[in-house]
DRENRONU-264623 format. One record per residue: residue in one letter; x, y, z of N, C-alpha, C, CB in turn. Coordinates in steps of 0.05 Angstrom, whole numbers, padded with zeros to 5 digits, always signed. Each point is the difference from the previous one (the first is absolute). Last residue first. Glycine has a CB too. Example, Ala and Ser with C-alpha at 12.3 -4.5 7.8 and 13.67 -1.06 7.14 Angstrom:
BEGIN
S+00257-00045+00142+00016+00024+00001-00015+00022+00014+00024-00013-00043/A-00018-00102+00042-00018+00024+00000+00018+00024+00000-00038-00023+00025/
***
This chain:
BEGIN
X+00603-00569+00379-00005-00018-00018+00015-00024-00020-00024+00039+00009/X+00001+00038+00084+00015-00018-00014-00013-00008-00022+00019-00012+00037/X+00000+00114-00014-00009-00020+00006+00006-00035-00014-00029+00045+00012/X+00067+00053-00020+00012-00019+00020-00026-00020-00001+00034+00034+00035/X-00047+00028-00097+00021-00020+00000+00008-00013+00008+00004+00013-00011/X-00070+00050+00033-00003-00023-00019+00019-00023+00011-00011+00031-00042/X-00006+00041+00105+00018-00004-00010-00008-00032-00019+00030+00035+00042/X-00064-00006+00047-00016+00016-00019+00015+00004-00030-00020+00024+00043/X+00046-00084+00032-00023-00013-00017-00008+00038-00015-00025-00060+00042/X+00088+00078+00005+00012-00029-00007-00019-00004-00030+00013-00024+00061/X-00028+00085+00016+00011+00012-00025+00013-00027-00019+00012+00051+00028/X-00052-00070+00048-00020+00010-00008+00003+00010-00021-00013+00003+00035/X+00078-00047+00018-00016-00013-00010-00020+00010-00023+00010-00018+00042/X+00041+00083+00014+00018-00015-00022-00021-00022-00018+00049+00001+00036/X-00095+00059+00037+00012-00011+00000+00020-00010-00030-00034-00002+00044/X-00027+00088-00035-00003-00012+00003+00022-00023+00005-00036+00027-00015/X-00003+00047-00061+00017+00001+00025-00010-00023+00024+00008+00055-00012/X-00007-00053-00103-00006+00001+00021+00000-00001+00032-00006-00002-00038/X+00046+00027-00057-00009-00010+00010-00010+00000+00023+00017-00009-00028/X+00026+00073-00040-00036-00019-00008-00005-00025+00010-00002+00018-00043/X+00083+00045+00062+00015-00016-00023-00037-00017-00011+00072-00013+00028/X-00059+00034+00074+00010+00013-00018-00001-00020-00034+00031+00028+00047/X-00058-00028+00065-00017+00001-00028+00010+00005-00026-00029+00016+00027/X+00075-00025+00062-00015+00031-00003-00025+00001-00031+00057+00028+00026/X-00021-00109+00067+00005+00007-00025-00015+00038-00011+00001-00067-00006/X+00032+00005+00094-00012+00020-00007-00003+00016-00023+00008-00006+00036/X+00045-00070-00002-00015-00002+00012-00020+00021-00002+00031-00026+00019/X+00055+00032-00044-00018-00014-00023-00032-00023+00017+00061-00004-00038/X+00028+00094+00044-00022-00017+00019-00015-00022-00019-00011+00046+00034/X+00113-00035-00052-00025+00021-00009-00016-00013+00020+00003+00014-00057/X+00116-00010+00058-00023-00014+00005-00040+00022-00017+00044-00025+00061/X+00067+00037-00046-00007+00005-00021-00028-00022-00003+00053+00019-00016/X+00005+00023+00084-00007-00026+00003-00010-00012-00019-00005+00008+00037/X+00036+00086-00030+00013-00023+00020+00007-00025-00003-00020+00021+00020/X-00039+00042-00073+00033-00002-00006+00026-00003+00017-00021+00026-00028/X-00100-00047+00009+00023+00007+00028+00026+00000-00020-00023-00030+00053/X-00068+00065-00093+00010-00024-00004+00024-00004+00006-00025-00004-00028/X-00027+00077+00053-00017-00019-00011+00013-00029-00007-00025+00042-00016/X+00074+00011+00080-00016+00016-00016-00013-00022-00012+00026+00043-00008/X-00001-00061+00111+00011+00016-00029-00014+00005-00014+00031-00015-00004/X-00047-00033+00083-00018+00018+00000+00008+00015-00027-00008+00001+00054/X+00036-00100-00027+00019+00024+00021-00015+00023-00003+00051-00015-00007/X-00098-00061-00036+00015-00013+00020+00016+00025+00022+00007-00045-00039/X-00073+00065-00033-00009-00015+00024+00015-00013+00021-00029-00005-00028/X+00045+00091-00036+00008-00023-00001-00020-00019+00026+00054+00022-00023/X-00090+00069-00022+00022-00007+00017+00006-00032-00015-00015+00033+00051/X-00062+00028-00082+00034+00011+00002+00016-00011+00015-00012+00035-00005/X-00080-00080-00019+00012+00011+00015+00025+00018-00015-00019-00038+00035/X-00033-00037-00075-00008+00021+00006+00014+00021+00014-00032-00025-00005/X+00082-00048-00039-00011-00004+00028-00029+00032-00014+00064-00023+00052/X-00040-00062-00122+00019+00015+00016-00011+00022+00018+00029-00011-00035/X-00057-00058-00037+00000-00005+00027+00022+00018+00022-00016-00048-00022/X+00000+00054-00074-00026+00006+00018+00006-00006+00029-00031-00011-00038/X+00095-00010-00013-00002+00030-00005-00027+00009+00020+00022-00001-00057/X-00003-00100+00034+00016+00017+00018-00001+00026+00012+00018-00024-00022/X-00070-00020-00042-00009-00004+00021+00020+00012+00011-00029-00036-00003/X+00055+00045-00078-00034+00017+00011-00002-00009+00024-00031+00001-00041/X+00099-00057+00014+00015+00033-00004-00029+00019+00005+00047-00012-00047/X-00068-00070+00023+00016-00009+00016+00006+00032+00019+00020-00048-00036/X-00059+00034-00049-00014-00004+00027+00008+00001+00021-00018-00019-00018/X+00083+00019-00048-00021+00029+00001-00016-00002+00016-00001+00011-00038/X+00038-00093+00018+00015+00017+00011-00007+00030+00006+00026-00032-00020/X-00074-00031-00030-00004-00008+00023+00025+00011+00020-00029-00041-00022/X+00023+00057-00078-00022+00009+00016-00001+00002+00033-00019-00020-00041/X+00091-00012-00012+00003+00036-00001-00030+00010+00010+00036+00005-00048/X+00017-00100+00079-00008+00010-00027-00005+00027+00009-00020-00042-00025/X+00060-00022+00087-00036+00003-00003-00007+00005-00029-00008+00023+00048/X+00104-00038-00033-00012-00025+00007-00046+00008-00005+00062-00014+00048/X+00009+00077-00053-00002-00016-00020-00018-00015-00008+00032+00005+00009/X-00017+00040+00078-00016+00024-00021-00001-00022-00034+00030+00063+00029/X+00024-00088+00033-00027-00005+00014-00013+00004-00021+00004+00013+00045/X+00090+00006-00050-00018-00035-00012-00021+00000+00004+00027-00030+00008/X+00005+00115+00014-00002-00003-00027-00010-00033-00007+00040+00042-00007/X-00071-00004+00110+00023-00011-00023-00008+00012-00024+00010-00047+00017/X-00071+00086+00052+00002-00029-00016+00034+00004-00005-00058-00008-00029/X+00040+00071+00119-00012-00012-00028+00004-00020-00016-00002+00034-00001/X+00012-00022+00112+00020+00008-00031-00024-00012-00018+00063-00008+00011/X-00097-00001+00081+00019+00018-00012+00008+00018-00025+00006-00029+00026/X-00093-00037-00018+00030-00006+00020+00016+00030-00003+00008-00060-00014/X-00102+00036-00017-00002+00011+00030+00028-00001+00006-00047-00018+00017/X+00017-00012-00105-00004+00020+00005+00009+00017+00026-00028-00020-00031/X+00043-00076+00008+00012+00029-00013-00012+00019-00001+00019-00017-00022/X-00065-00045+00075+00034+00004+00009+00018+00012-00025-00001-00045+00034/X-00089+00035-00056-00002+00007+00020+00033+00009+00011-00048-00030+00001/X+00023-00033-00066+00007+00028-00008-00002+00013+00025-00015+00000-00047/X+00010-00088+00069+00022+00011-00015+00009+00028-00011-00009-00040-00007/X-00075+00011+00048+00020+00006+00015+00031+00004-00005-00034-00018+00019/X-00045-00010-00091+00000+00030+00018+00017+00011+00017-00037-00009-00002/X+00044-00090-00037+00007+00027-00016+00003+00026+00015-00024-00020-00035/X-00001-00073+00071+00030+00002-00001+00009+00031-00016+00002-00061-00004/X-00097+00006+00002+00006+00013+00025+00033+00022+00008-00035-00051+00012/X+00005-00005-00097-00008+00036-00001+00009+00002+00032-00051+00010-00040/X+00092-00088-00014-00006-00001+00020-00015+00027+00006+00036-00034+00008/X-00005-00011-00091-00026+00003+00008+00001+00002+00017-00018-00016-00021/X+00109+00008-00016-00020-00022+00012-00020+00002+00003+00021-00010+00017/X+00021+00081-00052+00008-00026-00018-00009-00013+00015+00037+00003-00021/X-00057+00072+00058-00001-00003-00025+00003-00020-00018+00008+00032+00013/X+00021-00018+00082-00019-00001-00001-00018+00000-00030+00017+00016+00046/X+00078-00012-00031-00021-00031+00000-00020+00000-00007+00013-00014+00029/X+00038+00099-00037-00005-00022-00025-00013-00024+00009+00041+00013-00022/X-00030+00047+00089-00022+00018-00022+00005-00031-00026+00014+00076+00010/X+00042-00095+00066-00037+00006-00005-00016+00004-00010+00005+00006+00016/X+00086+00012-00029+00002-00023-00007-00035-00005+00015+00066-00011-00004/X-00036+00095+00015-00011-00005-00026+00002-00038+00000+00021+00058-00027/X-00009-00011+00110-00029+00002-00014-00003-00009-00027-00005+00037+00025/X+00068-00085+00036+00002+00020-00014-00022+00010+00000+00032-00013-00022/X-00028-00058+00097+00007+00001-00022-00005+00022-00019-00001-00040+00013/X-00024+00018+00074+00034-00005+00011+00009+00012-00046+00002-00070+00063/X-00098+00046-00033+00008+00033+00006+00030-00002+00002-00044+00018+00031/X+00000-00092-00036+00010+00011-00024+00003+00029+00001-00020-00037-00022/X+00007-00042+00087+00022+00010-00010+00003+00011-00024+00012-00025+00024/X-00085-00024+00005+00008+00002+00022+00028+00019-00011-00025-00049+00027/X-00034+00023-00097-00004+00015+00012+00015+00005+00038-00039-00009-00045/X+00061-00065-00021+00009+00026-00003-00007+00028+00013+00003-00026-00034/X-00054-00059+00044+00040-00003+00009+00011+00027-00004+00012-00050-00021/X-00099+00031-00009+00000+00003+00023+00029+00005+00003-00041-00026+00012/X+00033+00007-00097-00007+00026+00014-00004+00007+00029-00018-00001-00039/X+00037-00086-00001+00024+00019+00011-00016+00033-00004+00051-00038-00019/X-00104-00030+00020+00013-00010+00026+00021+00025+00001-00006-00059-00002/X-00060+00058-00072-00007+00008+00023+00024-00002+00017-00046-00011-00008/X+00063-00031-00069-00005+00033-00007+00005+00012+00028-00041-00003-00041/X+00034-00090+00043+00025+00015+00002-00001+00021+00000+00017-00024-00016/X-00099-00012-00010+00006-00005+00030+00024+00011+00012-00021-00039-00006/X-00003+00034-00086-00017+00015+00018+00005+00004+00019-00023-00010-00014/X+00070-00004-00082-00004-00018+00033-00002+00017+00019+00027-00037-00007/X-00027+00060-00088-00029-00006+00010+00010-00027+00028-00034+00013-00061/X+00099+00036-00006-00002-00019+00001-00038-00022+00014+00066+00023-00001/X-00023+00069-00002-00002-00004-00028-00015-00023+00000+00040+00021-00016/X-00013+00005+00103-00025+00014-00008-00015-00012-00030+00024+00045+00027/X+00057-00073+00016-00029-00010+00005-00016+00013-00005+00010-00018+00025/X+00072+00054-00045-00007-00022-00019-00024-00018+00011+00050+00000-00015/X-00023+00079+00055-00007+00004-00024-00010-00024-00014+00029+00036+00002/X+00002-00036+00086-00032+00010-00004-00003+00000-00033-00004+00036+00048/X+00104-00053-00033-00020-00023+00006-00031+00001-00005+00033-00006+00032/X+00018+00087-00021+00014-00024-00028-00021-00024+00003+00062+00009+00004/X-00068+00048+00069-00014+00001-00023+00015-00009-00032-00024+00038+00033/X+00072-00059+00046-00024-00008+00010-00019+00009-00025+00012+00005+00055/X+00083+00013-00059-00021-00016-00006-00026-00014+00000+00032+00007+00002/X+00005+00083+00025-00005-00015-00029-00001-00029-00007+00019+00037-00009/X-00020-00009+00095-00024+00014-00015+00005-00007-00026-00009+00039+00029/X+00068-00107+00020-00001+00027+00007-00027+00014-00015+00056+00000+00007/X-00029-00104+00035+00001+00013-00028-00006+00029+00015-00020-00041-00043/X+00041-00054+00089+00016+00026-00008-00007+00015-00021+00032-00019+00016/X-00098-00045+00038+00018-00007-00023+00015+00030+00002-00032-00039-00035/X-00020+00010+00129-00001+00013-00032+00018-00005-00013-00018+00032+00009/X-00013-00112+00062+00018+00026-00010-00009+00016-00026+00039-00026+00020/X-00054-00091-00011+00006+00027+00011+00013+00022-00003-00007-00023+00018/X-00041-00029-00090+00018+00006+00007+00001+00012+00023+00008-00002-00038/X-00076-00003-00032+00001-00033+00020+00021-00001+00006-00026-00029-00019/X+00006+00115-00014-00026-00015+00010+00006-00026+00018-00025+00016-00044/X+00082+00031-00019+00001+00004+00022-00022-00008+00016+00027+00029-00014/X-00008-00052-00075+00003-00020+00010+00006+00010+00033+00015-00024-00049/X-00038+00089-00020-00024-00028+00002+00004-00021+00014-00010+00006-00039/X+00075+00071+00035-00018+00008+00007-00031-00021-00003+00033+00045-00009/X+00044-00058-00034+00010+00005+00039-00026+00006+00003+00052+00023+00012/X-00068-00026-00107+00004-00024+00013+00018-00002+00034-00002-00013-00058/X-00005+00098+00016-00027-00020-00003+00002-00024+00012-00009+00016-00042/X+00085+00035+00032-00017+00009+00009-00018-00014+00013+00009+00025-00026/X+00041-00051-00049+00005-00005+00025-00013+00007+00021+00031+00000-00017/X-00052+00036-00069-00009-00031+00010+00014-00006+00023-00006-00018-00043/X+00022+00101+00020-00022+00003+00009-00004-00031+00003-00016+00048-00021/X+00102-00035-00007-00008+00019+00026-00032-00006+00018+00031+00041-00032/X-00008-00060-00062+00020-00031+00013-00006+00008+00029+00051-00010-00037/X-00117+00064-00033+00028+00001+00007+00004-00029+00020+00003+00060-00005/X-00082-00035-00080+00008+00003+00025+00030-00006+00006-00047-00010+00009/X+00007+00017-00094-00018+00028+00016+00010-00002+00025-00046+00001-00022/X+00042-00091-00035+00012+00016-00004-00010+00028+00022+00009-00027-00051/X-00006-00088+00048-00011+00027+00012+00017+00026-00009-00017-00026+00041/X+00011-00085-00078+00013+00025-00001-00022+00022+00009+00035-00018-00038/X-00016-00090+00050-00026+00024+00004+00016+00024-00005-00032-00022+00039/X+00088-00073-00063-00014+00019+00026-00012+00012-00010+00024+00005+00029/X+00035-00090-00064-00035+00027-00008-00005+00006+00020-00030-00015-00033/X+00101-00034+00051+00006+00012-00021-00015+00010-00018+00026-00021+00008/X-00042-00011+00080+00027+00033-00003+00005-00001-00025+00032+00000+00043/X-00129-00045-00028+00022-00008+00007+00023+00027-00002-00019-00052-00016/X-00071+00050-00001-00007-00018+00020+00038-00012+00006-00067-00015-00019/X+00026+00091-00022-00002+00010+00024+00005-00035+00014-00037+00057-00008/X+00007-00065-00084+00007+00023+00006-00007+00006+00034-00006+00014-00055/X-00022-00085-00016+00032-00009+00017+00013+00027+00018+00015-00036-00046/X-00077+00054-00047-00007-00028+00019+00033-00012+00020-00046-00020-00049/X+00014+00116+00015+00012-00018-00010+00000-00015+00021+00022+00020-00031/X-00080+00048+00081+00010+00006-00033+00010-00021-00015+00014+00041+00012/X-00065-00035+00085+00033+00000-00011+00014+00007-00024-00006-00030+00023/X-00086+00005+00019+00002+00018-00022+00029+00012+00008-00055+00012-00010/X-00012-00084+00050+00032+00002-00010-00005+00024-00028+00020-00064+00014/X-00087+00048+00056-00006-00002-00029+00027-00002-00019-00045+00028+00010/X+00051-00030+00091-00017-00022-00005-00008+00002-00028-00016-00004+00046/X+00097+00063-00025-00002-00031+00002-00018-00025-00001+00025+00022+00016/X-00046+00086-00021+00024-00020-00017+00012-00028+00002+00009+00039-00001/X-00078+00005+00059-00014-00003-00034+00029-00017-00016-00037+00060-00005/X+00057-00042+00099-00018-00014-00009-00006-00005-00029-00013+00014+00040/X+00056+00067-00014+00020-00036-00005-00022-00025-00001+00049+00015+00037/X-00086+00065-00024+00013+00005-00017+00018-00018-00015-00010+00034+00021/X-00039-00031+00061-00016-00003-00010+00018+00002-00041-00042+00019+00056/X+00092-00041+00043-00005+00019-00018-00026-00010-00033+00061+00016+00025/X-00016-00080+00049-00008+00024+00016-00012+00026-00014+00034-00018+00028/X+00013-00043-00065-00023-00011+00002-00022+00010+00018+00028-00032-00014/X+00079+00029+00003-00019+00019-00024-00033-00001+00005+00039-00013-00040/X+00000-00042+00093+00018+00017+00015-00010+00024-00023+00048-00035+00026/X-00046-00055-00043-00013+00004+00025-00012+00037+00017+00035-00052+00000/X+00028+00014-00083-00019+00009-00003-00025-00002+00025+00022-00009-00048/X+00073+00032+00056-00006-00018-00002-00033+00003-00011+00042-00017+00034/X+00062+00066-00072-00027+00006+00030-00016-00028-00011-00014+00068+00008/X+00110-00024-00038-00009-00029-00002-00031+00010+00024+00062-00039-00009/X+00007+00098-00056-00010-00003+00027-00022-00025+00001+00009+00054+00009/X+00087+00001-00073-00024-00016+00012-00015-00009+00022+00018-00006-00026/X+00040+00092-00030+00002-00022+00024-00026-00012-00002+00031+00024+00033/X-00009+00048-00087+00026-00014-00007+00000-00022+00024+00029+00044-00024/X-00111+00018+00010+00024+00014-00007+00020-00025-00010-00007+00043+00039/X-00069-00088-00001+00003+00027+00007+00019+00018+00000-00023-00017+00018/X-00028-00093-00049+00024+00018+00001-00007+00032+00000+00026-00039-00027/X-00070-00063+00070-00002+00031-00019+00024+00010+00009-00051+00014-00002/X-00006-00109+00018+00021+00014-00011+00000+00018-00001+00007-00021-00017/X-00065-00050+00081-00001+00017-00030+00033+00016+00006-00069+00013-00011/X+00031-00113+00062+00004+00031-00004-00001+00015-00021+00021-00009+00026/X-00048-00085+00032-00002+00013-00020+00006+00030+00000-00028-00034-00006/X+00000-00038+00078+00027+00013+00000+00016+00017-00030+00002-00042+00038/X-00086-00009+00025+00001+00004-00038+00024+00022+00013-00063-00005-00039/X+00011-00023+00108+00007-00033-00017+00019+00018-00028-00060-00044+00011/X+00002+00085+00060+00024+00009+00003+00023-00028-00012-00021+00039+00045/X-00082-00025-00056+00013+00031+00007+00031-00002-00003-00038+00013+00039/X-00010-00088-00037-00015+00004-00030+00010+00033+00004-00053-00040-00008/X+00107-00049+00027-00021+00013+00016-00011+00031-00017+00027-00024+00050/X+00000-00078-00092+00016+00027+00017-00028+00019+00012+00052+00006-00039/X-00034-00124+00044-00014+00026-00017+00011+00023+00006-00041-00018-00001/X+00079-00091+00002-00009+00030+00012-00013+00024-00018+00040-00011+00028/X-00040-00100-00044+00014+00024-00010-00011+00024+00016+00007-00020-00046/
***
């Protein structure tokens, strides 16, 4: 009688239902996760038979049909040529659930991944990864680019941060506006009604912070920090 091979012999899967769809993963493949571990080697499945067929699946609640997909393109990109088609949101759709999930290795892979191209992506949808996935590197420069762009926050923006972290938001700006009487770009009045640009390369201290680069007014700012 053949024996199975002790990695890739066991073709065993688990169940789980996500919103209104099922997803069949192999337990090879959960196992990767210190988290799935515990649950399948101390079966703590809940009701005996649970997750092991479509008609007891694993009910995941908190998450979306969006983000498991995600996830799973994104676990089976590894042993796939080519990048998988996913976009920033998914890509942290996915971070999220490795993160929850304690697969380490994925965590890492697609942070690398992401970092090649995430300047292509919103500040705020940053501002939320970086938050919801634990990524801190991903925050500061986020705020950073609302502060330093043009046009002020949105009303969704302004939503999206809340009433503190929007005010921060709105201080660093203010401060960051030119010393000078002129415009830095055409020489106008303090704030070009040409070009409607500010030097922000030369902040004036304003508003009790401190003068100095964006960064510097960043971190002097509770709220923005991470946590």
């Amino acid at each position: 009688m053949p024996s199975k091979h002790p990695k890739y012999g066991d073709a065993s899967y688990m169940v789980f239902l996500v919103e209104d769809t099922l997803f069949q993963i192999p337990l090879r493949r959960l196992r990767e996760s210190q988290y799935f571990r515990d649950m399948i080697d101390e079966r703590h499945t809940g009701s005996q038979g649970e997750g092991e067929s479509d008609e007891h699946p694993i009910i995941l609640g908190g998450i979306t049909v969006l983000e498991m997909t995600a996830f799973l393109d994104s676990l089976d990109a590894r042993f796939l040529p080519g990048d998988p088609n996913l976009g920033f949101i998914e890509w942290t759709a996915a971070l999220h659930l490795a993160t929850m999930w304690n697969f380490d290795a994925l965590r890492q892979e697609i942070i690398n991944h992401v970092n090649k191209t995430i300047s292509s992506a919103s500040p705020m949808d940053r501002i939320d990864a970086s938050l919801k996935c634990r990524v801190e590197e991903w925050l500061h420069p986020a705020y950073e680019a609302l502060c330093s762009r043009e046009t002020g926050l949105t009303n969704e923006e302004a939503e999206r941060l809340g009433l503190a972290r929007a005010a921060a938001i709105w201080r660093i700006r203010e401060s960051s506006r030119p010393i000078s009487a002129h415009c830095w770009k055409c020489g106008s009045q303090s704030q070009c009604y040409q070009c409607g640009r500010w030097e922000y390369e030369r902040p004036r201290g304003a508003a009790g912070l401190p003068a100095g680069p964006l960064s510097t007014s960043i971190k002097a700012e509770k709220v923005l920090e991470f946590s």
